[in-house]
N, C-alpha and C positions, 0 to 999 in steps of 0.2 A: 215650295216644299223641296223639290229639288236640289236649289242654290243652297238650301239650309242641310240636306245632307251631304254634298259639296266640299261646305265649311267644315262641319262635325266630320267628314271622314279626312279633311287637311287638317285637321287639329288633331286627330288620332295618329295620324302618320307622324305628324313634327314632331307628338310625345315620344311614340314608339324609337323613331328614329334617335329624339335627343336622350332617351335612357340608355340606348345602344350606344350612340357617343360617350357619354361617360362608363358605361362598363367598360368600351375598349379602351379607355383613359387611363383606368382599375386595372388592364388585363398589361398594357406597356407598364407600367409599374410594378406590378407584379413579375415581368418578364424583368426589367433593372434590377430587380431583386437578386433574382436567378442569375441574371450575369456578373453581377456584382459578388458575387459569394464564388461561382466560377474564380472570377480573378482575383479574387481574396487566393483562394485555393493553388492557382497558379503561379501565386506573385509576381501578378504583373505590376507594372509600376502605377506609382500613385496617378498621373494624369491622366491616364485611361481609365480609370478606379470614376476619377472626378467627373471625366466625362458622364461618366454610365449614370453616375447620380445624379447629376446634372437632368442628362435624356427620363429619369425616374422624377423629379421634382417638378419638370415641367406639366408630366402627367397628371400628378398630385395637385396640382397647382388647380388644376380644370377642376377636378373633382372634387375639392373643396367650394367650386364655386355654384356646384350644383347643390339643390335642395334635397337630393336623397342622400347620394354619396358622400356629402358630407356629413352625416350622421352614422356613416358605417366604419367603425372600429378598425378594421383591415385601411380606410384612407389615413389614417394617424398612425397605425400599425408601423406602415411602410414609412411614410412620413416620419416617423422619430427614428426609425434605422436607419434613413437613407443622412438625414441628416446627421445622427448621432457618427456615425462612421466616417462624412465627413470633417468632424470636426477634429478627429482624431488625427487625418490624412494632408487636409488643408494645412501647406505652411505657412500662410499667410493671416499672423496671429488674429486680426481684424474678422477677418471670415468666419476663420476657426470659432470665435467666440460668438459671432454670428448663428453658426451653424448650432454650436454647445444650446444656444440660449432657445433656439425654437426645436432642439431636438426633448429640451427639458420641458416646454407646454406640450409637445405633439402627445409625446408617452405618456404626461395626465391625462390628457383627453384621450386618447386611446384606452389607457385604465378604466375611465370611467364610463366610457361607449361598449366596453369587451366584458360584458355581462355571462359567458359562457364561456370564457377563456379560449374561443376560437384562435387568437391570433397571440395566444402565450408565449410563442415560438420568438418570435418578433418581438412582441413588449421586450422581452427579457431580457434576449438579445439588445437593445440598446438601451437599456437600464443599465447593461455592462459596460457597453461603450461610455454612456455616459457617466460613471463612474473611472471607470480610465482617464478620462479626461477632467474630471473631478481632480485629483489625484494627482493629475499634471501641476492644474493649475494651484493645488494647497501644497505642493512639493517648491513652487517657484513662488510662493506666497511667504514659504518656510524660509526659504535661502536667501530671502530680502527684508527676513526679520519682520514682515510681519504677519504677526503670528494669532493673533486677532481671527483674520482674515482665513488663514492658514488651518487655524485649528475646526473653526466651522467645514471645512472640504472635505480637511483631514478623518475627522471625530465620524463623518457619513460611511468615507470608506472603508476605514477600518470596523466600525459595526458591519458591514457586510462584509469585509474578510477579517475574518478575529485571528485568523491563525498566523497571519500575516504578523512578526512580530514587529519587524523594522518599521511597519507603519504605526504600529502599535507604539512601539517607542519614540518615532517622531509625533505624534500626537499627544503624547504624555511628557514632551516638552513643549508645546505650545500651550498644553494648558498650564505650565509651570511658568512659562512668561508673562503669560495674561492671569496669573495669580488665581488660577482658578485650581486651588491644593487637590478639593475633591476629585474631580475629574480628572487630575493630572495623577491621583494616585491609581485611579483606575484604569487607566490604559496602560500605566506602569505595570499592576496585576495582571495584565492580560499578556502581556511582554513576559512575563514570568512566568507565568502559567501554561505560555506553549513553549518556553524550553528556552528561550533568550539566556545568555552565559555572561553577557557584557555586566563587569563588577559594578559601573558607574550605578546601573539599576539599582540594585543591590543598595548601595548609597543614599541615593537619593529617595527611596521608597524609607528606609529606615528613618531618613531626617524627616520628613514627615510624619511619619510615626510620633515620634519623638514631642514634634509640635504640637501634635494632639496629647499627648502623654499617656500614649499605648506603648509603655517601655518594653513592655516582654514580646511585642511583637514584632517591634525595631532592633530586639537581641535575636527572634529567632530570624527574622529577615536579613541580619546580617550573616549569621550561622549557612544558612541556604547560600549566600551569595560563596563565604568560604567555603563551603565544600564541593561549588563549581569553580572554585578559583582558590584550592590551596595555597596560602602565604602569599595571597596578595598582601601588598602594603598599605594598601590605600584601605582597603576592606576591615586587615587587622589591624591599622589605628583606629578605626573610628568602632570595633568592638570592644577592645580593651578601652576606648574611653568612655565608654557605655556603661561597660561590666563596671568601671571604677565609678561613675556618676550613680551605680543605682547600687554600689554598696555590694559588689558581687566579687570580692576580692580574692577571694580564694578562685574561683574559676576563673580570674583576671591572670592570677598568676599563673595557673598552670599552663594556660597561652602563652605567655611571657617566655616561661623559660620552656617551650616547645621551639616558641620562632627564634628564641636566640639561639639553636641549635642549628639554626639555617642562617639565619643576617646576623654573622657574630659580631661585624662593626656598625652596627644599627645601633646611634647613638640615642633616638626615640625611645628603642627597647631597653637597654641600659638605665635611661633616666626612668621609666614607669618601672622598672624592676625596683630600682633604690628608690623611689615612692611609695609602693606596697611594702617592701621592708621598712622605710622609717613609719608609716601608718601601724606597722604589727610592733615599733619598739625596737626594732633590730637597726641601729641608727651605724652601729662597726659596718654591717654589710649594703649598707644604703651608700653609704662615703665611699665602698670601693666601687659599686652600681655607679654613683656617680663621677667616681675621677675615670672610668672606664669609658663614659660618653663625652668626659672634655680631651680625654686622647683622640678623639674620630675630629671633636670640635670645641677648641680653645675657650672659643666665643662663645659658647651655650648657655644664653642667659637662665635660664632657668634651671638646667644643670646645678650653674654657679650659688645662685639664690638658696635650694633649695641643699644642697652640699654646706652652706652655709649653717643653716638651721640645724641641720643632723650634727657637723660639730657644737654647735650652742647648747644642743640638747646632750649631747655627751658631756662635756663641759661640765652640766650642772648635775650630771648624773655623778659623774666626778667627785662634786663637794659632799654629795649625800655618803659619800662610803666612806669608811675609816681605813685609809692611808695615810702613811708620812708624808709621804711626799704630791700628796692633793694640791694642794694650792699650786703647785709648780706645772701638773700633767692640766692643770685649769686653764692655766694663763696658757700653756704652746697650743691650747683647744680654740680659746677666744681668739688668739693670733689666725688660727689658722682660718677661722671663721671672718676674720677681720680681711684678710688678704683676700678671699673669693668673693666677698661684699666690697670690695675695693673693686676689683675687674669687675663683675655685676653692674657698679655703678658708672663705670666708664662706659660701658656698653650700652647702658639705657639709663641714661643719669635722671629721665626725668620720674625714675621708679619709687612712687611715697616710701614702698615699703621697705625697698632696700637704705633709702636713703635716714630712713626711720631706728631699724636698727644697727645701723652704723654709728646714728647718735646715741641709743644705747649702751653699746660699745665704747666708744668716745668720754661717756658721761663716766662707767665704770672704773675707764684708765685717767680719770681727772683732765683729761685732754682738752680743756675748755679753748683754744681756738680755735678747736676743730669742731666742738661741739655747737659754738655761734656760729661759724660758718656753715656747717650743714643745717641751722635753724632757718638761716636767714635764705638759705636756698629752699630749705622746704615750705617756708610761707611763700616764694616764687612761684611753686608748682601748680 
């Protein structure tokens, strides 16, 4: 009876004693904590940082391998900050990702053990950390193109900082690489909606628009980006070719001739100006619209082409009015027409359309070796 209470009271003591061992395991850990935030506070250097975590993980380490303390929320607590923090700190990217990867189980388990948000302090805490480091690693995932990888990191951190817009905007080109439209317009939004000014936005949120065929809201999307960015260029081509795609001509033009008020040798603005006027019939003022964009640029194929047609159509407006001298003001019309479809075609000879009515032309003036010649090139094409 004796020997048996003996045993029962060494077995009481070895328990006693081994719970007190892992409390003090709990209580140095919890002290790493404290100094670790000390030398956060202080900024001390990293290797001293590493040590302290180091002296905190080995404690942890014990207490995970008990059967109480490892069920207590505060051992993961510490465990995912002590790690999270080094993962941030470690330059030795191997570790670092070491550290990242068990600082990401410890803070589940810790979640899922911290039933009363005792240890909220700490979860949170390296929920951040581990999100910084998130963040790192989709920012170095982005810059090596791949964006797969990159947008998964990215897509995390920026739902926890939405306001953040530059994340907001690099995540809403990842999802534009990896073809994911919806999602790539929605961090777009979000980039826009806390205040982002960069026109590209603006752009790129409208083309998508577009794709979907939400036109009026790829007009007002581009309106918002100009009136963060008066007379961009980049901005007002792609409105006025909007405004003209959806048949909004009259507000196409009154832009037109605002920006030419500012880019008077904007040979773009010149050619859509003499576009909207041959569209409304005003074919005199389209020909000066367009000899106005071939002084900035010779070569302006479409200038040329479209200068082209506006004499054609005079031309023929020509024959319909009762003049004497019609047939004469027709032919200097066709000529003139004939000439700028000449340069046109040197430029882009492999053009059907120019090459098309040049044989019209050709056909007109009886010109038949010029008219098999341009046949036999346009069966080439």
């Amino acid at each position: 009876m004796q020997n048996c209470f003996k045993v029962s009271l060494i077995a009481l003591i070895f328990v006693s004693f081994n719970a007190v061992a892992q409390k003090t395991q709990i209580l140095i850990a919890r002290n790493a904590v404290g100094k670790l935030q000390a030398s956060i506070a202080n900024k001390e250097d990293e290797k001293k940082q590493l040590a302290i975590i180091s002296e905190g993980l080995k404690s942890i380490e014990s207490a995970e391998k008990d059967n109480k303390t490892k069920n207590w929320a505060e051992t993961w607590s510490i465990k995912s900050y002590l790690m999270s923090f080094a993962a941030l700190i470690d330059t030795d990217p191997n570790n670092a990702n070491k550290f990242y990867d068990n600082a990401i189980e410890a803070v589940a388990k810790a979640k899922s053990l911290d039933r009363y948000n005792d240890n909220g302090g700490l979860i949170k805490a390296s929920a951040h950390n581990i999100l910084i480091k998130k963040q790192e690693k989709g920012n170095e995932a982005y810059f090596n193109n791949e964006f797969k990888e990159a947008f998964a990191d990215l897509k995390e951190v920026s739902d926890n900082f939405p306001a953040d817009t530059t994340l907001a905007l690099n995540t809403a080109i990842c999802a534009l690489n990896i073809q994911s439209y919806d999602e790539s317009l929605t961090y777009f939004k979000r980039a826009k909606e806390n205040g982002i000014k960069n026109p590209s936005v603006f752009q790129k949120m409208a083309q998508m628009y577009v794709v979907k065929s939400e036109n009026e809201t790829a007009i007002k999307t581009l309106e918002d980006g100009l009136a963060l960015n008066p007379f961009n260029r980049f901005l007002t081509n792609d409105y006025i070719n909007l405004l003209l795609d959806t048949e909004n001509y009259s507000k196409a033009q009154g832009l037109i001739e605002n920006n030419l008020k500012v880019e008077k040798g904007s040979k773009l603005l010149y050619f859509l100006y003499g576009y909207l006027q041959q569209i409304g019939g005003n074919n005199a003022t389209a020909i000066l619209a367009y000899d106005k964009a071939l002084a900035t640029d010779q070569n302006y194929f479409d200038a040329l082409y479209q200068l082209s047609l506006a004499y054609i159509n005079t031309a023929n407006e020509t024959l319909s009015k009762n003049e004497a001298d019609k047939t004469a003001k027709y032919n200097g019309l066709i000529n003139h027409a004939q000439f700028a479809l000449q340069r046109a075609n040197e430029i882009n000879p492999n053009d059907k359309k120019t090459v098309q009515l040049l044989i019209d032309i050709y056909t007109k003036k009886k010109a038949t070796d010029k008219v098999q010649e341009l046949n036999r090139k346009l069966q080439e094409l």
